[in-house]
C-alpha positions as CSV (number, residue, x, y, z in Angstrom):
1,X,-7.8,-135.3,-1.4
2,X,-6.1,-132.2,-1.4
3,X,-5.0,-130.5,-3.5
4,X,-2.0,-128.1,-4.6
5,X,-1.2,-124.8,-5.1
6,X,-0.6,-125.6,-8.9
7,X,-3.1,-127.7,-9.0
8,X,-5.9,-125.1,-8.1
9,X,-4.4,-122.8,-10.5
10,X,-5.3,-124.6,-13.2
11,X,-8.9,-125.0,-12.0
12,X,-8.9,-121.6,-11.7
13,X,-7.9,-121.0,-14.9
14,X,-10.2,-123.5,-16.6
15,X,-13.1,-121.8,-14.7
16,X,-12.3,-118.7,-16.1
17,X,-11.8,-119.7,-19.7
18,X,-15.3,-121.2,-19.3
19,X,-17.5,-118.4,-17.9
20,X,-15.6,-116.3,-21.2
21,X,-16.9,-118.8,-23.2
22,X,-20.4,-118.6,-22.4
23,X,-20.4,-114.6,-22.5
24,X,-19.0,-115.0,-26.2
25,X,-21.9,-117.2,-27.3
26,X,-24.3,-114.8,-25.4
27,X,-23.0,-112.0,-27.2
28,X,-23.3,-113.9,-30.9
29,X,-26.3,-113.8,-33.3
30,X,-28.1,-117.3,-32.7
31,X,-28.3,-119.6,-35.5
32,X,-32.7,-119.5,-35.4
33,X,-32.2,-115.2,-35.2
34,X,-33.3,-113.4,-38.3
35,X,-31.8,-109.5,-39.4
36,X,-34.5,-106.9,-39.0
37,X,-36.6,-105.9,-41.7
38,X,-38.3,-102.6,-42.1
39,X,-41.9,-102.9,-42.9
40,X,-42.9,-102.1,-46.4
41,X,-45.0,-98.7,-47.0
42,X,-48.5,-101.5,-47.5
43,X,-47.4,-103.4,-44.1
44,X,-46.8,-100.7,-42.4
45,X,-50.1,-98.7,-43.7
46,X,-51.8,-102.3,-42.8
47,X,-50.2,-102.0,-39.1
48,X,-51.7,-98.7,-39.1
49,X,-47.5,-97.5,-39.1
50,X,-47.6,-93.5,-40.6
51,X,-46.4,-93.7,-44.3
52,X,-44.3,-90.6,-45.9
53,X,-46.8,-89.2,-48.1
54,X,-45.7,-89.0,-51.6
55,X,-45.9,-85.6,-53.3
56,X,-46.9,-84.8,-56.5
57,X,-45.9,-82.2,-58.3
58,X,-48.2,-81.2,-61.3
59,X,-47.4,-78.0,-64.0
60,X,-50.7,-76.6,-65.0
61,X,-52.1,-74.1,-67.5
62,X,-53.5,-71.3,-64.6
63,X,-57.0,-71.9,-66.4
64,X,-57.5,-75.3,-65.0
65,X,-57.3,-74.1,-61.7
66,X,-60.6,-74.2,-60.3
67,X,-61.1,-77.7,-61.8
68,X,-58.1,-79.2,-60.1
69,X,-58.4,-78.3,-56.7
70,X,-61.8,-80.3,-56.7
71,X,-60.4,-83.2,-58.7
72,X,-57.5,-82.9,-55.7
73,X,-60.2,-83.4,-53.3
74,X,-61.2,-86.1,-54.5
75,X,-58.4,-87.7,-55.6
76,X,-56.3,-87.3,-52.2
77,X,-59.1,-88.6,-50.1
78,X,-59.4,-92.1,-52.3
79,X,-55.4,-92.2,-52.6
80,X,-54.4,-92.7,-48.9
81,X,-50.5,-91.0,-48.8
82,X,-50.8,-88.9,-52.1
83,X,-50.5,-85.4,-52.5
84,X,-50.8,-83.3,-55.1
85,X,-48.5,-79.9,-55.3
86,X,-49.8,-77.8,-58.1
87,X,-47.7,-75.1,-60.0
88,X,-50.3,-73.1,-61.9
89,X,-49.4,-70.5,-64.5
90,X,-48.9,-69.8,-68.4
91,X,-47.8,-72.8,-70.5
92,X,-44.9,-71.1,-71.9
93,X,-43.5,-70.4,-69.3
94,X,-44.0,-73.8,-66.9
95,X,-42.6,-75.4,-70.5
96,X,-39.9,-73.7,-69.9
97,X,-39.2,-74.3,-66.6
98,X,-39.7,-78.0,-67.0
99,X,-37.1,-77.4,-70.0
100,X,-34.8,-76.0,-67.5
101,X,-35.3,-79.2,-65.0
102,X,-37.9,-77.7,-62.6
103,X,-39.2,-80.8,-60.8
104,X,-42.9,-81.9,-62.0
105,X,-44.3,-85.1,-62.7
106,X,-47.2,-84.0,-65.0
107,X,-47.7,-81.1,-67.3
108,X,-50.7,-79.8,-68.3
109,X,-50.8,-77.6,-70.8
110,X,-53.4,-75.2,-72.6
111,X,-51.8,-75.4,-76.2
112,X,-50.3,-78.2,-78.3
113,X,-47.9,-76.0,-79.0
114,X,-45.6,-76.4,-75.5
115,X,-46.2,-80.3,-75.2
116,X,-45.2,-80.6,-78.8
117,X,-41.8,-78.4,-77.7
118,X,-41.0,-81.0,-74.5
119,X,-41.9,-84.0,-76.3
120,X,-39.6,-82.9,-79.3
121,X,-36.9,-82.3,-76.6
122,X,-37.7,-86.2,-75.0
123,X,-38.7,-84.8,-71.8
124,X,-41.9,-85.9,-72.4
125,X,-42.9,-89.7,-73.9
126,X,-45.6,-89.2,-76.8
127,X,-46.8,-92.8,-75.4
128,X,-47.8,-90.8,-72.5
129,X,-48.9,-87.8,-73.5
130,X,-52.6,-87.0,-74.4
131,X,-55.2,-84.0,-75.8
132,X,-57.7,-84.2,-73.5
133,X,-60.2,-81.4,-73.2
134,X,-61.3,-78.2,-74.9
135,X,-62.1,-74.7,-74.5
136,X,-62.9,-71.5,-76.5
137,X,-62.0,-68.3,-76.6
138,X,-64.6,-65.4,-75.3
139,X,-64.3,-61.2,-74.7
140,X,-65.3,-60.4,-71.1
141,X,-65.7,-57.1,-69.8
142,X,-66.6,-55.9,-66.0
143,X,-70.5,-56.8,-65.0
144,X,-71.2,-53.5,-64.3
145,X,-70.0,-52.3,-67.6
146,X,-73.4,-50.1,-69.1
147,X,-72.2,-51.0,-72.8
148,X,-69.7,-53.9,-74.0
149,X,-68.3,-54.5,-77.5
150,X,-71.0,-57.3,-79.7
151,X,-67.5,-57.5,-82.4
152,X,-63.8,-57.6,-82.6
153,X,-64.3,-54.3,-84.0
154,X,-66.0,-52.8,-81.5
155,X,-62.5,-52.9,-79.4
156,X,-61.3,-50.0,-81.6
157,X,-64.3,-47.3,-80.4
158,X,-62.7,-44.4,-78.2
159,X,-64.8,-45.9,-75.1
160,X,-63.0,-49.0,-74.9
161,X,-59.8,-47.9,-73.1
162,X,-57.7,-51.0,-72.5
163,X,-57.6,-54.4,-73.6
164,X,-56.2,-56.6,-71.8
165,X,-54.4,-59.9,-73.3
166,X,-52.2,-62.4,-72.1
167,X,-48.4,-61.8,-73.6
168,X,-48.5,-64.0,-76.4
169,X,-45.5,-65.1,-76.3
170,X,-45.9,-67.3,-73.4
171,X,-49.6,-67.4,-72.9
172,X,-51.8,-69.3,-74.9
173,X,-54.9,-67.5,-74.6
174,X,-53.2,-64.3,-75.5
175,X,-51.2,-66.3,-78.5
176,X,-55.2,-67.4,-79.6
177,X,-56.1,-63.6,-79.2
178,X,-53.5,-62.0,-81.2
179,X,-54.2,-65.2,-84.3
180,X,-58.0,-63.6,-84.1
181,X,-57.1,-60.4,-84.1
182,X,-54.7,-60.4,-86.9
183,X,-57.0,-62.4,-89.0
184,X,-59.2,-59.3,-88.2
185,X,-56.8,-57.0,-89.5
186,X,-56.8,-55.4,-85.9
187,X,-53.8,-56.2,-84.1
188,X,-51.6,-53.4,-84.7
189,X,-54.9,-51.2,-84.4
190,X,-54.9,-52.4,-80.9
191,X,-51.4,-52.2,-79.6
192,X,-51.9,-48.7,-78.5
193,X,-54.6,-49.8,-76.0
194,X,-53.2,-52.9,-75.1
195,X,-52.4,-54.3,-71.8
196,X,-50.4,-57.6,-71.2
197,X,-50.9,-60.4,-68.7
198,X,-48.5,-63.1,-67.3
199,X,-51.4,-65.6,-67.7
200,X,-55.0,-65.7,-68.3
201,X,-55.9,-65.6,-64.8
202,X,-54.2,-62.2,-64.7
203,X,-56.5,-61.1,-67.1
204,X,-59.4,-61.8,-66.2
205,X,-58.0,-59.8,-63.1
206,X,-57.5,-57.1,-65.1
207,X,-61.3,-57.1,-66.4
208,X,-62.4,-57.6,-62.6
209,X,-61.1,-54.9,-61.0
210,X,-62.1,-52.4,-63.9
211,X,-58.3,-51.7,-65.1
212,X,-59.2,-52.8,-68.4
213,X,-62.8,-52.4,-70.4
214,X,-62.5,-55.7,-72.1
215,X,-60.2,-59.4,-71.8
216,X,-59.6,-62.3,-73.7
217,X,-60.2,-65.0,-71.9
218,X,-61.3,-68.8,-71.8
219,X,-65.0,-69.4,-72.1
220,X,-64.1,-71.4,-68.6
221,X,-62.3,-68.5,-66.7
222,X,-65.1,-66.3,-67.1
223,X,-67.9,-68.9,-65.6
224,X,-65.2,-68.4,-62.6
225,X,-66.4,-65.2,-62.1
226,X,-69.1,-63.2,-60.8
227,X,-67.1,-60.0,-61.6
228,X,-67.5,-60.0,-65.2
229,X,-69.7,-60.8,-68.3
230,X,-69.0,-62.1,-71.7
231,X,-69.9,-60.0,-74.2
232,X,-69.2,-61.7,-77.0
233,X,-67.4,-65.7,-78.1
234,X,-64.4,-65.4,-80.9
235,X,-65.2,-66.9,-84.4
236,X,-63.4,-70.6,-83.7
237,X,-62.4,-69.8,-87.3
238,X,-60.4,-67.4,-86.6
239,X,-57.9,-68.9,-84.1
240,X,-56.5,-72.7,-83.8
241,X,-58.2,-75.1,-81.8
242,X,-57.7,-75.0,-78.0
243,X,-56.3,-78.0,-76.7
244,X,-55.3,-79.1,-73.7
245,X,-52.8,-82.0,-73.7
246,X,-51.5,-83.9,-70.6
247,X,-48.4,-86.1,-69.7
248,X,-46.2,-87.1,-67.7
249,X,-42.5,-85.8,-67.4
250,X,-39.7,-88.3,-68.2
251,X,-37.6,-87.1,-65.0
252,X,-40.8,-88.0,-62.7
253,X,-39.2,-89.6,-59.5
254,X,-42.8,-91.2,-59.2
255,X,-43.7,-93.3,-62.2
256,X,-46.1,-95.1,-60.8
257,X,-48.2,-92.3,-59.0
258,X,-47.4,-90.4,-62.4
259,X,-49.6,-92.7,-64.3
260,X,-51.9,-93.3,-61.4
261,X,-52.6,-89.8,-61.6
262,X,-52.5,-89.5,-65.5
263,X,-54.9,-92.4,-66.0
264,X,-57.2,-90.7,-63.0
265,X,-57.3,-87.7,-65.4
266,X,-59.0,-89.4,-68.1
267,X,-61.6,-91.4,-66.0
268,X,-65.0,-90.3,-66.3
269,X,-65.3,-88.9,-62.4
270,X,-62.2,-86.7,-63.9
271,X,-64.2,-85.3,-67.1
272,X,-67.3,-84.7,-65.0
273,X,-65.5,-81.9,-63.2
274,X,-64.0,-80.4,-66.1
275,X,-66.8,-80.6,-67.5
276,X,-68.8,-79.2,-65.0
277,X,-66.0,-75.7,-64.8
278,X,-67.2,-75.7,-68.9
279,X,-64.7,-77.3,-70.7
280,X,-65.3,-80.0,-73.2
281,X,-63.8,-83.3,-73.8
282,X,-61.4,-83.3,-77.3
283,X,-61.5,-87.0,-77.6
């Protein structure tokens, strides 16, 4: 049969309407298809996927800093994708930068006195916040030194030069150093030959290199060093305790490494290396 001109346009045209058919239904999601999903940070670690490391950031008094870079050792190397960034330096002064929204996740402080001052101002929970270890307050002067002061007094003889303290203001062992001292009657005795450091690390510095005759310092800073000696401990009477109290900062972007990390602190394989630097455990 043959057919028409009119006739074959209309095959034509359902032919065409046909083959757009089937490109349509190529084109569309089938029915069976499922979106793509981005592996989770465990799948993709279990697929052996890199995971973004999450960064820790941790505030700490400057005399815990021996300590923490081997409890970072340890911690980094059974906490696959953790690390820890740590912002050592005077307690007054990392309160105040945490007061003035400096990121950190934990602080660490070396007096009550500046977790006390972020947990008043709710940047810190007291639910989370902790007095873990101890320390005390020595007098160290350079190794080589051929005398060194036995007494608080002692600091006043024309052969001791300089003192060096921290500011007291800001740094807790020099805020300990100035209570002794002025339950000594010897502060303003002292001021002439007194020479000021940003933190107790600074210090002992000070001692090391022979720019000042005698420090205050932590009993654990000077076990630090083979550059100086203690001459003589502080009555404990004569200052407050020394404290150190940890937390974790409200405005953490971390929770859950926070109090990984903050209950790591306080485990036993924690204390053995603070204890081992010479600091004792408060509770």
């Amino acid at each position: 049969m043959m057919l028409n001109v009119k006739s074959m346009k209309n095959y034509a045209l359902i032919a065409l309407l046909g083959a757009a058919l089937v490109v349509v239904a190529g084109c569309g999601a089938s029915p069976e298809a499922s979106p793509a999903v981005s592996p989770s940070p465990s799948a993709a670690a279990a697929t052996g996927v890199p995971v973004e490391a999450v960064e820790l950031t941790v505030s700490a008094a400057a005399s815990l800093t021996d300590a923490l870079k081997e409890v970072q050792t340890a911690y980094e190397a059974a906490h696959a994708g953790i690390k820890l960034s740590f912002n050592f330096g005077a307690s007054g002064a990392l309160q105040q930068q945490i007061e003035q929204g400096a990121p950190a996740d934990l602080f660490l402080s070396a007096a009550a006195k500046n977790m006390k001052a972020l947990v008043d101002k709710q940047l810190i929970d007291p639910a989370l916040q902790t007095a873990l270890l101890a320390n005390s307050l020595v007098v160290v002067v350079p190794a080589d030194a051929r005398t060194a002061p036995v007494a608080l007094s002692d600091l006043t003889k024309p052969e001791v030069k300089a003192v060096a303290i921290g500011i007291p203001e800001s740094v807790p062992a020099g805020s300990y150093a100035k209570e002794a001292l002025t339950k000594a009657g010897l502060w303003d005795a002292l001021q002439a030959k007194t020479v000021q450091g940003k933190d107790v690390r600074q210090v002992l510095q000070y001692v090391e290199t022979g720019n000042a005759d005698a420090g205050f310092v932590y009993k654990t800073d000077a076990l630090t060093s083979a550059k100086v000696r203690v001459a003589f401990a502080a009555d404990p009477a004569t200052y407050a305790p020394i404290v150190y109290p940890f937390g974790i900062v409200k405005a953490t972007k971390h929770p859950q490494e926070a109090a990984d990390l903050y209950a790591y602190l306080q485990s036993q394989a924690a204390l053995d290396v603070f204890q081992k630097y010479g600091f004792s455990v408060s509770h």
